[in-house]
C-alpha positions in Angstrom: 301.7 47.0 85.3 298.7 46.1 83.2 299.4 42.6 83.6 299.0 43.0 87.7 296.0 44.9 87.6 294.5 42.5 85.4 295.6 39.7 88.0 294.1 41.5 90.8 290.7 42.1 89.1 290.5 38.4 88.0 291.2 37.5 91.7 288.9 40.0 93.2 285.8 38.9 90.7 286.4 35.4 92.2 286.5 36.4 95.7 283.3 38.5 95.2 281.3 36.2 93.5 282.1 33.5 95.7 281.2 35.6 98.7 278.0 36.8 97.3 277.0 33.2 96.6 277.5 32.5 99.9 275.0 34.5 101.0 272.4 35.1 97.9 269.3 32.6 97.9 267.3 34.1 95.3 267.6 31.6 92.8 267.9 33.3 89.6 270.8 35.4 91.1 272.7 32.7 92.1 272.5 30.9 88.7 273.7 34.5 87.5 276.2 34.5 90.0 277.5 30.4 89.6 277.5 31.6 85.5 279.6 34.5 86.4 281.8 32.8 88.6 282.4 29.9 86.0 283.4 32.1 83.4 286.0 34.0 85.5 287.2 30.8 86.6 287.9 29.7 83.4 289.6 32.8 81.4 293.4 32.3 81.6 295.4 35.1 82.4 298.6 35.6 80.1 301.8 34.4 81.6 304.1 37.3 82.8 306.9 37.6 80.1 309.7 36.8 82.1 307.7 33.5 83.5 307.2 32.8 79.8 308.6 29.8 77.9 309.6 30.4 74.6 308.4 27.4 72.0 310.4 24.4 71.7 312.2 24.9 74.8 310.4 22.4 77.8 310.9 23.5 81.2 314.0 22.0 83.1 312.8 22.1 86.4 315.7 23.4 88.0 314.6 27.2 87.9 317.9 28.4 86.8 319.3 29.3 83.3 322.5 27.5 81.9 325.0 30.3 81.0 326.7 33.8 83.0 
């Protein structure tokens, strides 16, 4: 569950700053805002465990696992 919540703050930050920049023009507040924006943009959320890929092991593209 943490990893969901985490997912939905990190998408509702970038909905909210976007929509606030669409509508700020004081000038110092949208360079606080594009700076905000920017950072959540580029933090990386952890890949769910099951989606994960252990090391070593490339992706085959096929979605399914080999075996019963």
């Amino acid at each position: 569950m943490p990893d969901r919540f985490n997912e939905f703050v990190h998408r509702e930050n970038i909905r909210q700053f976007q929509s606030k920049l669409a509508t700020e023009t004081d000038p110092e507040r949208r360079k606080l805002l594009e700076s905000l924006l920017a950072a959540e943009l580029a933090r990386k959320l952890p890949l769910p465990k099951s989606d994960a890929v252990p090391d070593g092991d490339p992706p085959t593209g096929s979605g399914r696992r080999s075996g019963g």
